[in-house]
C-alpha positions in Angstrom: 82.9 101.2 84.9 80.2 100.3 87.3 79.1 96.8 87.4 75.4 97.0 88.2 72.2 94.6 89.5 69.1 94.1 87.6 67.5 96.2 90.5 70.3 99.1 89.4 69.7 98.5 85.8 65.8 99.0 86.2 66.4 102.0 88.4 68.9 103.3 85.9 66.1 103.2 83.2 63.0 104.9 84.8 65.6 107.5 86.4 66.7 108.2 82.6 62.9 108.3 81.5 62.0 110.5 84.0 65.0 112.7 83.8 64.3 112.9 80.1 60.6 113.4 80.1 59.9 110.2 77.7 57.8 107.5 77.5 59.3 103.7 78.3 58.4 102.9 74.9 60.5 105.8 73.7 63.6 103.8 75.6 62.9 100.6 73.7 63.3 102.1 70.7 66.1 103.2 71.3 67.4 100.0 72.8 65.9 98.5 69.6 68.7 101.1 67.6 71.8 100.2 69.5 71.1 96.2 68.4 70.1 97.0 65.0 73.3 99.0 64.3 75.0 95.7 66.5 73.6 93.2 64.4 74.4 94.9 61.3 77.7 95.3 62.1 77.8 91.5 63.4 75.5 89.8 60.2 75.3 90.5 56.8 72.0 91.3 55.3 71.9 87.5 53.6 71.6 86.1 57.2 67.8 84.8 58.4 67.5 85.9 62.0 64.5 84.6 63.9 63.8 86.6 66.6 62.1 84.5 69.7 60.1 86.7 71.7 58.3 86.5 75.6 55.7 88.9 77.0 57.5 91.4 78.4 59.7 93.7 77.9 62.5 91.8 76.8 60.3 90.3 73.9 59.4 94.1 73.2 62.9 94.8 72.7 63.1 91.9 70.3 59.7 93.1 68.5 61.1 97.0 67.9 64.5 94.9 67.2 62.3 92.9 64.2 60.6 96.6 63.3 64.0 97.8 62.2 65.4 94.8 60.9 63.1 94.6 58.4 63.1 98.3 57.5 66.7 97.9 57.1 65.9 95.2 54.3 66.7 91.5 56.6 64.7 88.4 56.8 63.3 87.9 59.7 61.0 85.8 61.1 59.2 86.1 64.4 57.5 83.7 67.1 56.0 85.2 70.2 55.4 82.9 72.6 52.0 82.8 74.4 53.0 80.6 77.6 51.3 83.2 79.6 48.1 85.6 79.7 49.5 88.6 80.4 51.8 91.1 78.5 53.9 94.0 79.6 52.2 97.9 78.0 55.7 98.2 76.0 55.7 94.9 74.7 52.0 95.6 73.3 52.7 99.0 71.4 55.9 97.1 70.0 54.0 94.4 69.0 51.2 96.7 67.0 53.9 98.9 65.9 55.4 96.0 64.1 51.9 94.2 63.4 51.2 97.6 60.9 54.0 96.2 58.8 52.9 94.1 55.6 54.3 91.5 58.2 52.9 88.4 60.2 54.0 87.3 63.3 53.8 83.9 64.6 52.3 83.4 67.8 53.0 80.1 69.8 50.6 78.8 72.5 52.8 75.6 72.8 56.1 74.6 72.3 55.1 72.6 69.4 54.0 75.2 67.8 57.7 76.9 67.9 60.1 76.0 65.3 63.9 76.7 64.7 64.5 77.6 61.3 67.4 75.9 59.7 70.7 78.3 59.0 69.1 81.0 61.0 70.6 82.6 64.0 68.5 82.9 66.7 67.3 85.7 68.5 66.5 85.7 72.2 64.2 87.9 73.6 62.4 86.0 75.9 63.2 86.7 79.0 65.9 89.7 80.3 67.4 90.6 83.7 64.2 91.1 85.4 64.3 87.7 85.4 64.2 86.2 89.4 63.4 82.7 89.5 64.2 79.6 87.6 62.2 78.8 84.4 59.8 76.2 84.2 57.6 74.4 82.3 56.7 75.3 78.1 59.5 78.5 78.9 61.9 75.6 80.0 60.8 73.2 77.0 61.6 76.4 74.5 65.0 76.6 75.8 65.9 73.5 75.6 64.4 73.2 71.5 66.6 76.5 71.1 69.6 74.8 73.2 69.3 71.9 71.1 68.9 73.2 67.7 72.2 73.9 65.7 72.1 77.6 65.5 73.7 80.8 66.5 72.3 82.5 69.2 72.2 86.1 69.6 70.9 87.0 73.5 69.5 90.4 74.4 70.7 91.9 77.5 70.9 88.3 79.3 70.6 84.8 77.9 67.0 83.9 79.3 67.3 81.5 82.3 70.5 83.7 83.4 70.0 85.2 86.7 72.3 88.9 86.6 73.4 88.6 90.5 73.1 84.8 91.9 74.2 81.7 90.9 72.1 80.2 88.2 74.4 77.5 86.6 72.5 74.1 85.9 69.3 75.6 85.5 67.4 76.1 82.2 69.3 79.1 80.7 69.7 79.7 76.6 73.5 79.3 75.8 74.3 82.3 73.4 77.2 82.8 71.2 76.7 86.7 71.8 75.1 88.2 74.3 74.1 92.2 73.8 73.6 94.3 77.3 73.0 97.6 77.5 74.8 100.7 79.2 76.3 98.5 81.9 77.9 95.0 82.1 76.2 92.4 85.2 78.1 90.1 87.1 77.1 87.1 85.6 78.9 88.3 82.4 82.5 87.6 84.8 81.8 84.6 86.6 83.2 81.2 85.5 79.7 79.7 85.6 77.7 81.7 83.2 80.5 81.4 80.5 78.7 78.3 78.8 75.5 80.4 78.2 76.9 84.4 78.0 79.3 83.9 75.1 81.2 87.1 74.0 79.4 89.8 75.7 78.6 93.6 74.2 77.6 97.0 76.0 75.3 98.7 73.9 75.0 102.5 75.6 71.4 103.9 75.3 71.8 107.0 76.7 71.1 106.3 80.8 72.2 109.1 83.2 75.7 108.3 84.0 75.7 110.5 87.2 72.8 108.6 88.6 74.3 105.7 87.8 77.3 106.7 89.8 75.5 107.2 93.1 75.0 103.8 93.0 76.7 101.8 96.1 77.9 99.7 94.1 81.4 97.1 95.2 82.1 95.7 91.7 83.5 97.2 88.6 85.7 96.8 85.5 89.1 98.0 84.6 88.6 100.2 81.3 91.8 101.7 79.0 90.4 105.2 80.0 90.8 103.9 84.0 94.1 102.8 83.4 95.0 106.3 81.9 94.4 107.7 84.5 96.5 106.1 86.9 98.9 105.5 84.5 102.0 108.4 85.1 104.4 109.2 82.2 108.5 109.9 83.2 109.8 113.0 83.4 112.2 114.5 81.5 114.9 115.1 84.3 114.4 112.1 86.1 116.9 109.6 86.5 117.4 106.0 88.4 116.9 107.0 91.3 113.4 108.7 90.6 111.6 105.4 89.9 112.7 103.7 92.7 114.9 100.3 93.9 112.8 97.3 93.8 113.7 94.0 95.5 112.5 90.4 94.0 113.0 87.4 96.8 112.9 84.5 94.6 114.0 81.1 93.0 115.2 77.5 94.3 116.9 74.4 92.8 115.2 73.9 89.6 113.1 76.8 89.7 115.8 79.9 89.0 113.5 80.3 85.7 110.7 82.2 88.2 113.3 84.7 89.4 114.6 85.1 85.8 111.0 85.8 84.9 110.2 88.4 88.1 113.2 90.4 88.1 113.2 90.7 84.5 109.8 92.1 84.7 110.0 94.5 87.3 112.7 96.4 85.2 110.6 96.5 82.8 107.9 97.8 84.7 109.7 100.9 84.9 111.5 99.9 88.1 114.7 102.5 88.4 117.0 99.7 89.7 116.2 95.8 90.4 118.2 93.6 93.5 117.0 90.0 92.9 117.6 88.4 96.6 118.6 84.6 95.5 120.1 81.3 96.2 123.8 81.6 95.6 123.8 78.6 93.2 121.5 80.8 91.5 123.7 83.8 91.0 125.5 82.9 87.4 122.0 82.2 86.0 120.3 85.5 87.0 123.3 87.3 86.0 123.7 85.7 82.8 120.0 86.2 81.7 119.6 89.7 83.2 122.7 92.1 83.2 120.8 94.9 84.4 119.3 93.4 87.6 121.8 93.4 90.9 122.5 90.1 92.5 122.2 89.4 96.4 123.0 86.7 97.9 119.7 85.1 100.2 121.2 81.6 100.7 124.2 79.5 100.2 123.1 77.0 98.0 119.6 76.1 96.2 116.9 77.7 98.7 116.4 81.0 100.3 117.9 81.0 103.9 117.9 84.6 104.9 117.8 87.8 103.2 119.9 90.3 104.7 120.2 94.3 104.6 116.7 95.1 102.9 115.7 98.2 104.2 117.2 100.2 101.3 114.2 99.5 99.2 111.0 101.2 98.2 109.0 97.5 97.1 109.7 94.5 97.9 107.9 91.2 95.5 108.7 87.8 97.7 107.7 84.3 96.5 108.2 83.4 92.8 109.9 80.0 92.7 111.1 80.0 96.3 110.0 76.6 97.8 108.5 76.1 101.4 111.7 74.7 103.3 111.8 75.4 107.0 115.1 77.8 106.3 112.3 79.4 103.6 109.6 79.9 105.8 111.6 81.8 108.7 113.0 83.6 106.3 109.3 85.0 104.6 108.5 85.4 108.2 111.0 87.6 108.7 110.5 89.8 106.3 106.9 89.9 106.9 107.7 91.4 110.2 110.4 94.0 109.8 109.8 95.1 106.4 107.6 98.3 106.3 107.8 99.5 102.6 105.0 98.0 100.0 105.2 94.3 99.6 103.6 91.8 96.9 103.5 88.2 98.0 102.7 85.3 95.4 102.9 81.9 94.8 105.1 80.0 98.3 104.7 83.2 99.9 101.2 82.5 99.8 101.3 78.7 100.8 103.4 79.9 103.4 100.7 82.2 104.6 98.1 79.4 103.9 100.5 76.9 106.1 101.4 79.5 108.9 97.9 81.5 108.8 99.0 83.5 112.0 101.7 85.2 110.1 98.7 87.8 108.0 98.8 89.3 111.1 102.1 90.2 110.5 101.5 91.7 106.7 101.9 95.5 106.3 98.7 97.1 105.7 97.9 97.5 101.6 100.2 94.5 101.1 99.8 93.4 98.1 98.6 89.5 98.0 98.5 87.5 93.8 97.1 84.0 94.5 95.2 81.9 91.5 92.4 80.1 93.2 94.2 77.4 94.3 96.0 79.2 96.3 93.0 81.3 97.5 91.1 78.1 98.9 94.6 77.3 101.2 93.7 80.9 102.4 90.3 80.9 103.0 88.6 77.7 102.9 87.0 76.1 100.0 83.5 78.0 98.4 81.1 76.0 96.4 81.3 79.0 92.9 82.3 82.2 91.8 79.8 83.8 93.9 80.9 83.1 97.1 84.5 83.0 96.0 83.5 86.8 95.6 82.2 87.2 98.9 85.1 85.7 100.6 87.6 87.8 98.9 85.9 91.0 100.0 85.7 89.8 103.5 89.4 88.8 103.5 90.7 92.0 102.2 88.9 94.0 104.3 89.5 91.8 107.9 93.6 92.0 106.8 93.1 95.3 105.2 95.1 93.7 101.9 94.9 94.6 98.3 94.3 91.2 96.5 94.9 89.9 92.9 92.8 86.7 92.3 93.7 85.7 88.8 91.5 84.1 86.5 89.7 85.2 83.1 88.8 88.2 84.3 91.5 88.7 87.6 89.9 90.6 90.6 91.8 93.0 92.4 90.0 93.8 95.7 90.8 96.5 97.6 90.8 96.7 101.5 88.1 98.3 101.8 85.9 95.3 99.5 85.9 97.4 96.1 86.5 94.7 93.2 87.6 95.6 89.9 87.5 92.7 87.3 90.8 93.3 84.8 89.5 93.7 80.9 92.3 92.5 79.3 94.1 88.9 79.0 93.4 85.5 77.6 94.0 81.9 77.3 96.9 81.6 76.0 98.4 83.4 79.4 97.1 80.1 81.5 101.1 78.8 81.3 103.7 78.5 83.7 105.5 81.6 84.6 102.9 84.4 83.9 102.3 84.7 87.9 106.0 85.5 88.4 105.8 87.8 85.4 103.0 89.7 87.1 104.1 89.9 90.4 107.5 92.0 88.9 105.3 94.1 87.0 103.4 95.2 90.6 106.2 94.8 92.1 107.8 97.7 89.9 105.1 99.8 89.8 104.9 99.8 93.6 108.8 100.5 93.2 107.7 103.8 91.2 105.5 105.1 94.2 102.6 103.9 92.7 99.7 103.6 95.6 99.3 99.8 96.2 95.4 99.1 94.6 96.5 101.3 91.2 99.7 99.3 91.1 97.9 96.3 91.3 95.3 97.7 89.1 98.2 99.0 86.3 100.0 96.1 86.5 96.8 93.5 86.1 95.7 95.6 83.4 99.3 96.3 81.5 100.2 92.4 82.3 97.3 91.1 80.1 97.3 93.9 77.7 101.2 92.5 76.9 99.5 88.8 76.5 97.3 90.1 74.3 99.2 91.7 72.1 101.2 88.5 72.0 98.5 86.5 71.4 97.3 88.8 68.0 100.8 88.0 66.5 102.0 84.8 67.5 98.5 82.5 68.7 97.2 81.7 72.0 98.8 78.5 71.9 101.9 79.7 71.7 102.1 82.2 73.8 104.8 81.7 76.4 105.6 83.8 80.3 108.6 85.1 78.3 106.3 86.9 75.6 104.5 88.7 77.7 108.0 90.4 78.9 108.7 91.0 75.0 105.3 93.0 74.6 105.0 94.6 77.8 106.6 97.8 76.2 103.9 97.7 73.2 101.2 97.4 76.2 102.6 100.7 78.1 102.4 102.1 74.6 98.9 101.9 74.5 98.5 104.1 77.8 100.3 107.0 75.9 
């Protein structure tokens, strides 16, 4: 699904009015419908919503939203707030059509004037994403009463203060509990920074032209169930081992076996046809004991990985999990990065080896596949100041290397070489715990095993990988979600692509 701008998002709704031959007004109300049938869904009719309302068409929104409401037999109250002298055409016809109503609405010339009812949850409809500057003066003072009253907030289409497609964190911005967008979801809803203010965040669909929509140039967008479908490839019924491909996992040191255990362990179940796991040799009886179906090689004589020998019969290689940054280590990473020529996925010391030794990316093969946490992404790039340029940097570093690249997070980015980023849907929480890296990196690694084309491998797997977490987290809690769950549920996840 396209991520759009406010700039998009206005386009998209004068292209749908024109398309359709209706009046803007005739969009509201529909708008207006899709949060009504929200709400109701969301409050019971004993709940005292207060809707907040500015002059434009936001606050129309939130007038038609008030119409219904009350039709619909809920107590509402209303405040518009006269900060300003002029009103947007919508906004008036909302606010007569509601005004015909045995109804009176409140109208605020200060912020004095405004006051938060007790119990009631809040609606905000003050200001949406045509928003583009930071709010001032009485608008500021009425965020901050709403901020520090003791009530839910409902936001419609962006928490007022909240700019869709810049950094806006510390300015005056409503902090919602829900926020309820329409047709497409903004940045700002997957950005660390606007978490404190977006809260959980719904797409209403109002009907705007889809195809238009799609001509849109757009560089961002989210990983939906129905996009993973259609990657997603069942197994044939004559297939056998060798159809799905021999995967390789270089991984583990002293103390650190557990990350090979983990990576290996998920790449068979992946759907990897076979699994080698290259190794320390003090690591062999561990491997072997916890995973009977993965093949042992031997990639160093005692707790570090030295050398890895006779790899060319493999379709994917996943190097890094647990394998340290000794000079013995580092040679041997290198060397793979220059003679292997098959799909490759490198994560955690792979990429502080990369980060250490930042003239071996010229050795990568193109479409390698590259899983740092942010962390991990700063030792590659150089530090950024917030989620925005974090963005813009990860573009620019796929497309210089021409890498596909997983930066995990709350909503992981996998970035394709040519700059297209598509933030992951699924995961939570309770997956921030040691291990889940290593347990995604054999997932891709197994896809790419498979023949899957590197960006939908990453794409499955990122998808498929927090899909397992949160299945695990419905049945067993966030906090006690463990790396090793997400193996257990990863075959209830792939169940969910049938």
């Amino acid at each position: 699904m396209e991520i759009v701008t406010a700039q998009q998002s206005k386009d998209a709704d004068l292209y749908t009015i024109t398309k359709k031959k209706m009046a803007s007004i005739d969009l509201m109300e529909i708008a207006a419908e899709a949060l009504q049938n929200e709400i109701e869904l969301l409050l019971s009719k004993e709940t005292s919503i207060q809707i907040i309302a500015g002059l434009g068409n936001n606050g129309g929104d939130g007038l038609a939203l008030a119409r219904l409401l009350l039709a619909s037999g809920y107590s509402v109250q209303v405040d518009v707030l006269r900060f300003a002298d002029t009103c947007s055409a919508d906004f008036n016809i909302a606010l007569q059509r509601l005004s015909s109503m045995p109804f009176v609405v409140d109208e605020c010339t200060s912020v004095d004037q405004l006051h938060i009812l007790p119990g009631a949850v809040v609606v905000d409809a003050l200001f949406g994403s045509g928003l583009n500057r930071p709010i001032t003066g009485e608008w500021a003072k009425a965020i901050d009463k709403i901020n520090q009253a003791d009530n839910q907030v409902l936001a419609i289409d962006l928490p007022s203060g909240l700019l869709s497609d810049v950094f806006t964190a510390g300015e005056v911005i409503v902090k919602a509990n829900v926020t309820l967008s329409f047709e497409r979801p903004k940045l700002c809803f997957f950005v660390k920074e606007s978490a404190a203010y977006v809260g959980e965040v719904k797409i209403l669909p109002i009907g705007l032209n889809a195809n238009f929509i799609a001509t849109f140039a757009n560089e961002n967008f989210t990983t939906e169930l129905e996009d993973i479908k259609k990657i997603y490839r069942t197994r044939e019924k004559f297939a056998h081992k060798g159809t799905y491909g021999h995967a390789l996992i270089v991984a583990g040191s002293e103390g650190k076996m557990g990350a090979a255990v983990l990576a290996a362990a998920a790449c068979a179940r992946a759907g990897a046809g076979r699994v080698t796991t290259a190794i320390p040799a003090k690591g062999f009886s561990i491997l072997q004991t916890a995973l009977p179906e993965v093949m042992a090689v031997k990639a160093g004589e005692n707790y570090e990985v030295e050398e890895v020998n006779d790899f060319d019969n493999f379709d994917a290689i996943g190097v890094g999990p647990g394998v340290g940054t000794s000079d013995a280590t580092i040679a041997a990473v290198q060397q793979l990065m220059e003679e292997v020529k098959y799909p490759m996925v490198l994560d955690a010391d792979a990429l502080n080896i990369l980060a250490f030794n930042k003239e071996f990316i010229t050795l990568l093969p193109e479409n390698a596949i590259l899983t740092p946490h942010l962390g991990e992404f700063k030792r590659l790039v150089g530090d950024f100041a917030n989620s925005y340029e974090a963005l813009a940097k990860l573009k620019a570093f796929c497309k210089a290397n021409l890498v596909v690249t997983v930066l995990k997070g709350a909503h992981t980015i996998v970035c394709s070489e040519e700059g297209k980023c598509y933030f992951n849907t699924t995961g939570n929480p309770g997956m921030a715990t040691g291990g889940s890296g290593d347990v995604l990196t054999g997932v891709i690694t197994g896809l790419l095993a498979q023949g899957y084309a590197p960006l939908d491998a990453a794409r499955l797997g990122v998808y498929v990988h927090g899909l397992a977490g949160d299945i695990a987290a419905k049945e067993n809690s966030q906090e006690a979600l463990i790396a090793g769950d997400l193996l257990k549920y990863l075959g209830k996840a792939f169940l969910k692509l049938v």
